[in-house]
C-alpha positions as CSV (number, residue, x, y, z in Angstrom):
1,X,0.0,0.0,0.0
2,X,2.9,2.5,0.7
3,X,4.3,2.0,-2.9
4,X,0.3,3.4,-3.8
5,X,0.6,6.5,-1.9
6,X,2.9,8.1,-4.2
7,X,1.7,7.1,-7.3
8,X,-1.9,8.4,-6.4
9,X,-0.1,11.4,-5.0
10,X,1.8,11.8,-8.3
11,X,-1.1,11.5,-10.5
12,X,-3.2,13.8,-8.1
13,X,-0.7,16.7,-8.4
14,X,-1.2,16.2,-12.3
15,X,-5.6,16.4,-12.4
16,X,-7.3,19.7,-11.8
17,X,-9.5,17.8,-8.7
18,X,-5.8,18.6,-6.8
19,X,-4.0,21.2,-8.3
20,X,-6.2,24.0,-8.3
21,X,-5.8,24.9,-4.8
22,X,-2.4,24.9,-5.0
23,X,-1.9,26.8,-8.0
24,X,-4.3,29.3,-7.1
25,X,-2.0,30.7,-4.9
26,X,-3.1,30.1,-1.6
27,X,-0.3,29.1,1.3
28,X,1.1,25.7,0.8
29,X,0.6,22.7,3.8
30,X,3.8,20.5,4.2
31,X,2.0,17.8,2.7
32,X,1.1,19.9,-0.7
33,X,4.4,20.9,-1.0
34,X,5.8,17.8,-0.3
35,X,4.1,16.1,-2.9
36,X,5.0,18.9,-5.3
37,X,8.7,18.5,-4.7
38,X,7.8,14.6,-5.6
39,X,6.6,15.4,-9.1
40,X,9.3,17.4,-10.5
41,X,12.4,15.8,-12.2
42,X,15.6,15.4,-10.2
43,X,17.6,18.4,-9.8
44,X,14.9,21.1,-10.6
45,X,15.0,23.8,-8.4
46,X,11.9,25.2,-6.3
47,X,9.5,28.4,-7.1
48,X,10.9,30.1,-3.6
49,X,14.8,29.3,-4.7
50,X,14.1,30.8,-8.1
51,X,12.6,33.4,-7.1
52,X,15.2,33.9,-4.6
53,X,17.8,33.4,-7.2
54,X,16.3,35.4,-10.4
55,X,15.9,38.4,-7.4
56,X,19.7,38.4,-6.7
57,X,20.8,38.0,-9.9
58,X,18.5,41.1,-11.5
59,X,19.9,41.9,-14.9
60,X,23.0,40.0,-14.8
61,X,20.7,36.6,-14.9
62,X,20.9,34.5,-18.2
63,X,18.2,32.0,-18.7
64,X,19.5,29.2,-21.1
65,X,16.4,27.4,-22.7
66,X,17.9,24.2,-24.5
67,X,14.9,22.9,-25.6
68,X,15.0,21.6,-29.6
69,X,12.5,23.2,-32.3
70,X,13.1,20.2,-34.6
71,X,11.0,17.8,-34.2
72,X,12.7,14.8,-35.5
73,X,15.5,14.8,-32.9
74,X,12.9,16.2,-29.3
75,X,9.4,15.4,-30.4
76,X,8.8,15.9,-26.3
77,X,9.7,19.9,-27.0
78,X,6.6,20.4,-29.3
79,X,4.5,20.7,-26.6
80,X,6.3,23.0,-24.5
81,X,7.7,24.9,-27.6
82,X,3.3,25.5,-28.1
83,X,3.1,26.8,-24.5
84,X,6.3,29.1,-24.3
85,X,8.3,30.4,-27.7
86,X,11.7,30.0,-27.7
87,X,13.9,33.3,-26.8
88,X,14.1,36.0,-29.4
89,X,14.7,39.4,-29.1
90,X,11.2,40.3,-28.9
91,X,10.7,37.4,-26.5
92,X,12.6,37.0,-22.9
93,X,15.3,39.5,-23.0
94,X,17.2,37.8,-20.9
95,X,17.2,34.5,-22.3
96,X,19.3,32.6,-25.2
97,X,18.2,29.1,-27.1
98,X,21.7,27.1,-26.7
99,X,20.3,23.6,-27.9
100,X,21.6,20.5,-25.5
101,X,22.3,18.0,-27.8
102,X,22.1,14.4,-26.4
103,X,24.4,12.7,-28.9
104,X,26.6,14.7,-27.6
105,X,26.1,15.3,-24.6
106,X,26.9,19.2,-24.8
107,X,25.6,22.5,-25.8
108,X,27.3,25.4,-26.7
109,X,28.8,27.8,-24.1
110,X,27.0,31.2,-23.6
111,X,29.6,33.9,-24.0
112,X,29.1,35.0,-20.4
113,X,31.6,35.8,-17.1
114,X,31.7,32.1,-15.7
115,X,30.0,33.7,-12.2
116,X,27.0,34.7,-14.4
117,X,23.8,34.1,-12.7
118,X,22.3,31.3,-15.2
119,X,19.1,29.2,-15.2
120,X,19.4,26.5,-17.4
121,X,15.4,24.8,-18.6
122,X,13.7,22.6,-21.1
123,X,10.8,21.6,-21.0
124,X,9.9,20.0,-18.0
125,X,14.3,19.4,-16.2
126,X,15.5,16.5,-17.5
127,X,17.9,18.5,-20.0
128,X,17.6,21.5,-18.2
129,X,19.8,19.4,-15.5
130,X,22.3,17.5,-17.9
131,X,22.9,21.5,-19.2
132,X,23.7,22.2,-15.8
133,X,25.2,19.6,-15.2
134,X,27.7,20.7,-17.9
135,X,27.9,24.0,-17.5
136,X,29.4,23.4,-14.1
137,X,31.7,21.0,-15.5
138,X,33.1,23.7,-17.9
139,X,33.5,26.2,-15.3
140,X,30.5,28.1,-14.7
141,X,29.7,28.2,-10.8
142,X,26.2,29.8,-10.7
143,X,23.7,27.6,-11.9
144,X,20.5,26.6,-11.1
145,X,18.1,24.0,-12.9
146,X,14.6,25.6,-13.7
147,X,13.1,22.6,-14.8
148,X,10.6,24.1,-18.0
149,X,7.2,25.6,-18.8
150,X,5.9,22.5,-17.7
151,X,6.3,23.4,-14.3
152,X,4.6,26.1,-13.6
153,X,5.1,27.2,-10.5
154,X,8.9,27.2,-11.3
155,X,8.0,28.7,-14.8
156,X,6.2,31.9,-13.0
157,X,9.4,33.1,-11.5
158,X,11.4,33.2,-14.5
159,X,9.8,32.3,-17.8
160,X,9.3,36.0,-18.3
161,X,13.0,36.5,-18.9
């Protein structure tokens, strides 16, 4: 029975019978946020320590969105690439499309001071983190994993930039 908590929990966070309530803005229990930290991919940070982060870093942030608009090598970005455009410079200033390849295993390196405030995302963390993930390997030191548009509530602190 323990092993059916977390899966009903799971697939609660992802119906609207749950998730209104806690997207609505109102204060969080323990338990709600708890089972919100369970739903997110490994390594994606939380709303409070991006928000925490984008405030510190004001203008010198970078947000790196590695999502893929061709759809024959990340079908999975379509989706998120419908819900949030990639960066342009009429869209999110502060943000740069450096596609993570996975053959690879790299993306290219923004042109930025390696203390740069940056917030690496795809669509929902899982390359978000393997961007971080090298990024810090190449020298960068101030990195955070925003997971994607998918998560919202990480989303609403810095998908505007």
């Amino acid at each position: 029975m323990r092993v059916v908590v977390p899966l009903l929990a799971s697939f609660a966070l992802r119906t609207s019978a749950f998730s209104p309530s806690i997207r609505s803005g109102s204060v969080r229990t323990f338990h709600q946020s708890t089972l919100l930290n369970m739903a997110r991919k490994a390594g994606v940070s939380s709303p409070e320590e991006l928000k925490d982060f984008v405030a510190k870093a004001g203008d010198k942030l970078l947000v790196v969105d590695v999502r893929n608009p061709d759809a024959e090598k990340e079908p999975g970005d379509q989706k998120s690439l419908a819900v949030a455009a990639l960066p342009s410079e009429d869209n999110r200033p502060q943000a740069v499309s450096l596609i993570y390849d996975r053959e690879t295993s790299s993306l290219p390196l923004p042109d930025v001071d390696k203390d740069t405030p940056i917030i690496t995302h795809c669509g929902g963390g899982g390359r978000g983190q393997l961007a971080k993930d090298f990024l810090l390997e190449n020298g960068f030191t101030n990195v955070l994993n925003g997971g994607g548009p998918k998560e919202t509530d990480c989303w609403a602190e810095y998908g505007s930039k």
